[in-house]
DRENPA-3360 file (N, C-alpha, C; in nm, 2 decimals, always signed):
BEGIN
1 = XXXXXXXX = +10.11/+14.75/+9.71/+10.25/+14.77/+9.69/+10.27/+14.91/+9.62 ~ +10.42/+14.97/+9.67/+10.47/+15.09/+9.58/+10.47/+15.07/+9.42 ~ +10.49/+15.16/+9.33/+10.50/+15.13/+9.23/+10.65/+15.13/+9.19 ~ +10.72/+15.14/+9.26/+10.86/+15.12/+9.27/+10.90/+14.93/+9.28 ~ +10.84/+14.91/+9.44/+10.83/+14.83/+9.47/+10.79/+14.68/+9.32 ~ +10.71/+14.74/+9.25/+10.63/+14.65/+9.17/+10.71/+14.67/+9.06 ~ +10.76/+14.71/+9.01/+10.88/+14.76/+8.92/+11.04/+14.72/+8.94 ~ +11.06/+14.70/+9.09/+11.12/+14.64/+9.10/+11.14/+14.49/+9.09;
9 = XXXXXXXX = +11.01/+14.45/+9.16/+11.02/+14.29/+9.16/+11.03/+14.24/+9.01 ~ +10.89/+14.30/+8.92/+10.91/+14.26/+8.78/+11.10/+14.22/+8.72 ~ +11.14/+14.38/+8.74/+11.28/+14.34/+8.69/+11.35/+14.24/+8.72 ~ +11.36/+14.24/+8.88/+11.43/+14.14/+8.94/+11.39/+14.01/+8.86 ~ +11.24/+13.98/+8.84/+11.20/+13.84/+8.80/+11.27/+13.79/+8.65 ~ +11.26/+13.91/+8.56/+11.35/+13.91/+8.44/+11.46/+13.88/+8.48 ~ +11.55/+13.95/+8.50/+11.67/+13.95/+8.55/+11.76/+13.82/+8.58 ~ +11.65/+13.75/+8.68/+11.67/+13.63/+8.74/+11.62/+13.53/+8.64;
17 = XXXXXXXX = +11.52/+13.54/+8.55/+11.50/+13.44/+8.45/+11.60/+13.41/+8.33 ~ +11.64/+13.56/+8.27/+11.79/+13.56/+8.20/+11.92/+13.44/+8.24 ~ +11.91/+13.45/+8.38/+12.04/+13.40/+8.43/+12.00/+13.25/+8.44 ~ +11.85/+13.18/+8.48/+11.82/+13.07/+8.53/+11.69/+13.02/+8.45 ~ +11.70/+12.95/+8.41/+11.62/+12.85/+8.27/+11.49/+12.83/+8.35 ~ +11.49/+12.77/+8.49/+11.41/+12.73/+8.55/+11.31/+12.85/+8.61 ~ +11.33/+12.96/+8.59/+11.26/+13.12/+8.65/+11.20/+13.15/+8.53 ~ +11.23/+13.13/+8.44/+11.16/+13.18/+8.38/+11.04/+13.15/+8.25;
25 = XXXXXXXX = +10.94/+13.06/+8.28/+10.81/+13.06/+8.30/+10.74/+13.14/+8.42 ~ +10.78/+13.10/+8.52/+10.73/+13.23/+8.62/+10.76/+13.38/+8.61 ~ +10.85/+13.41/+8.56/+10.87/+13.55/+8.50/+10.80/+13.59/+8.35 ~ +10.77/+13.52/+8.31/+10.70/+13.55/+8.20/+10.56/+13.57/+8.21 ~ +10.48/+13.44/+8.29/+10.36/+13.49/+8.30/+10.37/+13.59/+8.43 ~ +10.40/+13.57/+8.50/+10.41/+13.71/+8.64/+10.41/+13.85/+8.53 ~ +10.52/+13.85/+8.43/+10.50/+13.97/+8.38/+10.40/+14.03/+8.27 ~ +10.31/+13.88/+8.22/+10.26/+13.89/+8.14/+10.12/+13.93/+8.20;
33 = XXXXXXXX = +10.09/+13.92/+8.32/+9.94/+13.92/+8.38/+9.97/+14.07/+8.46 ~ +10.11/+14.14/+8.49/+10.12/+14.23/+8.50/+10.06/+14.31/+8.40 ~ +10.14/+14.32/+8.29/+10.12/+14.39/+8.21/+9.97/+14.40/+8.19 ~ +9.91/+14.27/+8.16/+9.76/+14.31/+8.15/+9.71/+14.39/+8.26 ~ +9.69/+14.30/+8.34/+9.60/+14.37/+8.41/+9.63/+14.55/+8.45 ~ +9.72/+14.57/+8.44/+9.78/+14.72/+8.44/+9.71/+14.80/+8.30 ~ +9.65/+14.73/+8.19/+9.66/+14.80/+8.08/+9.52/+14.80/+8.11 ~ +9.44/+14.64/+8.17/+9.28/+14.69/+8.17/+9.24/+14.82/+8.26;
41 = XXXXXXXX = +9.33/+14.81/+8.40/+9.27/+14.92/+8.49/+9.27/+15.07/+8.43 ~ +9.42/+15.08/+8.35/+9.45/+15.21/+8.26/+9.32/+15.20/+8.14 ~ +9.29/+15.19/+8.11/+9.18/+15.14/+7.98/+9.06/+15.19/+8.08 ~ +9.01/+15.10/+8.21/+8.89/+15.14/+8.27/+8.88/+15.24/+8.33 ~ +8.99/+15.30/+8.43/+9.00/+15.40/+8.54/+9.06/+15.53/+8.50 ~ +9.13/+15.59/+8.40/+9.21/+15.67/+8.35/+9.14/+15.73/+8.22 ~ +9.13/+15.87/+8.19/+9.10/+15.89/+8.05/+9.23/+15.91/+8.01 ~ +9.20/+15.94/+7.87/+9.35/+15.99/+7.77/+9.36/+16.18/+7.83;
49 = XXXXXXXX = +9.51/+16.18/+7.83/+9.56/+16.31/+7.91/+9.65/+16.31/+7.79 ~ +9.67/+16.50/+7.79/+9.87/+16.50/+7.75/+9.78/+16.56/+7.62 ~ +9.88/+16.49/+7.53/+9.91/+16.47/+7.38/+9.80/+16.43/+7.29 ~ +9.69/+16.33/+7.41/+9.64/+16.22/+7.34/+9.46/+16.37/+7.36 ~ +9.44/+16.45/+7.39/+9.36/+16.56/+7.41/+9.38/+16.67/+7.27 ~ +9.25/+16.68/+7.27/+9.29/+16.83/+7.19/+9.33/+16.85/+7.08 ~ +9.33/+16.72/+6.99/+9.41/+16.69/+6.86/+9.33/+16.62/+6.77 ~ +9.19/+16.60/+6.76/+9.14/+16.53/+6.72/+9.09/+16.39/+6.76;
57 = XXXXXXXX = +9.04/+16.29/+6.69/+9.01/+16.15/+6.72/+9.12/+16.11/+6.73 ~ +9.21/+16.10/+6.61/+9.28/+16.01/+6.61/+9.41/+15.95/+6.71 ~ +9.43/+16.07/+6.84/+9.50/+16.05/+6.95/+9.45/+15.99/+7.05 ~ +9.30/+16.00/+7.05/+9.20/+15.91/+7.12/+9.25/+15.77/+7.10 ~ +9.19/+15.74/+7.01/+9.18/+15.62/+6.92/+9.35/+15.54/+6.93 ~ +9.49/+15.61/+6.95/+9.55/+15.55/+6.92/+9.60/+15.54/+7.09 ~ +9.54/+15.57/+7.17/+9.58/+15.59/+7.32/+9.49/+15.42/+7.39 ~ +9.38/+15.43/+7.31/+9.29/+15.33/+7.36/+9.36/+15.20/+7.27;
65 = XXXXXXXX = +9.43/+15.21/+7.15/+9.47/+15.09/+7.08/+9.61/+15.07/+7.11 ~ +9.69/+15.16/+7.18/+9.79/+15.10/+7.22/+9.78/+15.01/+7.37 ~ +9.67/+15.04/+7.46/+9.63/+14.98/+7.56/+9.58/+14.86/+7.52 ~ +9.48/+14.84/+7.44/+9.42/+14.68/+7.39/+9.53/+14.62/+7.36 ~ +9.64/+14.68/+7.27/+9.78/+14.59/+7.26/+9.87/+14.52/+7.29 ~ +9.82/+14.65/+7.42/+9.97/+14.56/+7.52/+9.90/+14.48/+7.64 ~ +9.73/+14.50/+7.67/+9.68/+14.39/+7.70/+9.65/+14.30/+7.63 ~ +9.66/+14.27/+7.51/+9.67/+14.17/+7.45/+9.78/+14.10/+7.41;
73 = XXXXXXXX = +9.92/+14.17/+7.38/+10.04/+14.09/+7.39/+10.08/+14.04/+7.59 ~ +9.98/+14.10/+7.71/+10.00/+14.05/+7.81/+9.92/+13.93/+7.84 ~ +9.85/+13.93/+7.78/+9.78/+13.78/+7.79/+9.87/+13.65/+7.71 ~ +9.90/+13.72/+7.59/+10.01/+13.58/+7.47/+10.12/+13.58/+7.56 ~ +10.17/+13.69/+7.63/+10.32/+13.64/+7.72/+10.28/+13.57/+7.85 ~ +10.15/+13.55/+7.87/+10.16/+13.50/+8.01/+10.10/+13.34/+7.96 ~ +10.05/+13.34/+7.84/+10.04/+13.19/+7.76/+10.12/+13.13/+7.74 ~ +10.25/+13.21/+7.66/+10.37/+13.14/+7.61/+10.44/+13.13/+7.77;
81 = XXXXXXXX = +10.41/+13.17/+7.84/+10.46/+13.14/+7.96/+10.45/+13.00/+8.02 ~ +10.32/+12.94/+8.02/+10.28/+12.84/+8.02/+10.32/+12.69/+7.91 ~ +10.39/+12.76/+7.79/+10.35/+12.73/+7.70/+10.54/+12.66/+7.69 ~ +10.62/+12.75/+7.74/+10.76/+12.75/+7.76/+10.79/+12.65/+7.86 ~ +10.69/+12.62/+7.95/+10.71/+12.54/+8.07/+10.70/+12.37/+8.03 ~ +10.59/+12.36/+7.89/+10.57/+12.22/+7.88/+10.69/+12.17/+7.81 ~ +10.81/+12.27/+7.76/+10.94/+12.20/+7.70/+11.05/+12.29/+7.74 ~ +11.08/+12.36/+7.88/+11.18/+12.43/+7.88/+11.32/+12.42/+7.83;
89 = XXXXXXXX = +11.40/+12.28/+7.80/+11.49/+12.31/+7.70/+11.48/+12.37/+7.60 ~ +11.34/+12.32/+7.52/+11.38/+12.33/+7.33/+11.33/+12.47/+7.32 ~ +11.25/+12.55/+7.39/+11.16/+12.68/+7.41/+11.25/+12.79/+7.48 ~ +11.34/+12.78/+7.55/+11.42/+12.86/+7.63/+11.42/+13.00/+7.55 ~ +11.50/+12.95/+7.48/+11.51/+13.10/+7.33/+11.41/+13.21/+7.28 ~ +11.29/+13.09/+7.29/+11.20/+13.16/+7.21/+11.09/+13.26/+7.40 ~ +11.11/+13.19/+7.50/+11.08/+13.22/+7.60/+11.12/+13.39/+7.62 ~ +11.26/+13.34/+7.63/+11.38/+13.49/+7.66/+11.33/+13.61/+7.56;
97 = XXXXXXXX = +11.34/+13.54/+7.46/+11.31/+13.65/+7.31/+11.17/+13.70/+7.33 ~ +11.04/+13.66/+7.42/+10.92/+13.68/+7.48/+10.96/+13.80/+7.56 ~ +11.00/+13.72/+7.65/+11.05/+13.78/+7.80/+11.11/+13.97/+7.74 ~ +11.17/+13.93/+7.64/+11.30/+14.05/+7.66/+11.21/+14.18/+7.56 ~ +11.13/+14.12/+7.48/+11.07/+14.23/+7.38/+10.88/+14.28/+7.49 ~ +10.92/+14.17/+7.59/+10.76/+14.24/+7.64/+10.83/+14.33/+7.78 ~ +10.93/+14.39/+7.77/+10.97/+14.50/+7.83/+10.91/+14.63/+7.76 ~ +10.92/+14.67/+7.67/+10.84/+14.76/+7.61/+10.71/+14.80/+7.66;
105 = XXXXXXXX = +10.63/+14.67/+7.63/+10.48/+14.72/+7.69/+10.48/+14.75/+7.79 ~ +10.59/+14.67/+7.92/+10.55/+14.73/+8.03/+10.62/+14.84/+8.05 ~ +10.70/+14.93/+8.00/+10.75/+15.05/+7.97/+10.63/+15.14/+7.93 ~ +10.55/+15.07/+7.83/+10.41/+15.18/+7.78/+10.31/+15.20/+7.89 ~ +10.30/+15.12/+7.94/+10.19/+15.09/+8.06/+10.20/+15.19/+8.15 ~ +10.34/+15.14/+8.26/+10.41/+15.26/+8.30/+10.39/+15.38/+8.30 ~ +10.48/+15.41/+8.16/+10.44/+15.56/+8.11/+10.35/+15.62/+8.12 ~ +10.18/+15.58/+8.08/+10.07/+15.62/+8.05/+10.02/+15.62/+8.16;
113 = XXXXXXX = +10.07/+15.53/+8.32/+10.00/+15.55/+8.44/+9.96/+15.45/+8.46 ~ +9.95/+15.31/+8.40/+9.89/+15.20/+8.43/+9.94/+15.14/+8.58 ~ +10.04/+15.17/+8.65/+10.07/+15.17/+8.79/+10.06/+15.18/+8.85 ~ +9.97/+15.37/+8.85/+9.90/+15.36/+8.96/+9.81/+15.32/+9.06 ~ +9.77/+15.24/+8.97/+9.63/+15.17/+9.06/+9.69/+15.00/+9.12 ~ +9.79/+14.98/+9.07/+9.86/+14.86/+9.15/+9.85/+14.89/+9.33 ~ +9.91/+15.04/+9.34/+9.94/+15.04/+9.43/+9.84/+15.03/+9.56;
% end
C-alpha cells in the first residue's frame, strides 16, 4: 500500500470509531499494531538523519527513545484495544481517550519515516 493510502485508512478507522462504539476496538488495535510495527521497522531499517546527526549523543539517544516509545505505547493501544472490547459500554471513554492521544505517535512515526517501508 501507498503511504497515503495507509494514512488514510488509519484515519478513516478513527474517524469511524468516534462516531460508532462498536469500531472501535478494531480501530484501536489496527492503529496500535500500526504504530508499532512502523516504529520497529524505523528503529531497524533507517538511521537517525536531520537534527538527530552532528550534535552529539544525546540526539542519538533521544531519536532511538522516542521510537521505543511510541512502539511501546503501540503495543498498550493495541492491548487496551482488546481490553475495551471485553466491556465496551463501561470502557468506551477511556477507549476514545486511547484512540485520540495515540494520534501523536502516529504523527511521530510518520514524521521520522516510519512509512516508508509499509509501502
Amino acid at each position: 500500500m501507498e503511504l497515503m493510502a495507509v494514512i488514510v485508512r488509519i484515519l478513516a478507522l478513527i474517524s469511524d470509531a468516534c462516531r460508532n462504539a462498536e469500531k472501535l476496538p478494531a480501530a484501536m488495535i489496527s492503529c496500535g499494531v500500526v504504530e508499532a510495527a512502523a516504529a520497529i521497522f524505523l528503529a531497524a531499517f533507517k538511521a537517525p538523519g536531520g537534527i538527530f546527526l552532528h550534535h552529539g549523543k544525546a540526539p542519538f539517544y533521544l531519536y532511538y527513545g522516542i521510537i521505543g516509545g511510541v512502539a511501546i505505547f503501540g503495543f498498550a493501544e493495541a492491548w487496551a484495544g482488546f481490553w475495551v472490547s471485553g466491556d465496551l459500554n463501561g470502557r468506551r471513554v477511556v477507549g476514545k481517550t486511547i484512540l485520540w492521544v495515540g494520534i501523536l505517535p502516529l504523527v511521530l512515526v510518520t514524521a521520522l519515516g516510519g512509512f516508508v517501508f509499509m509501502g
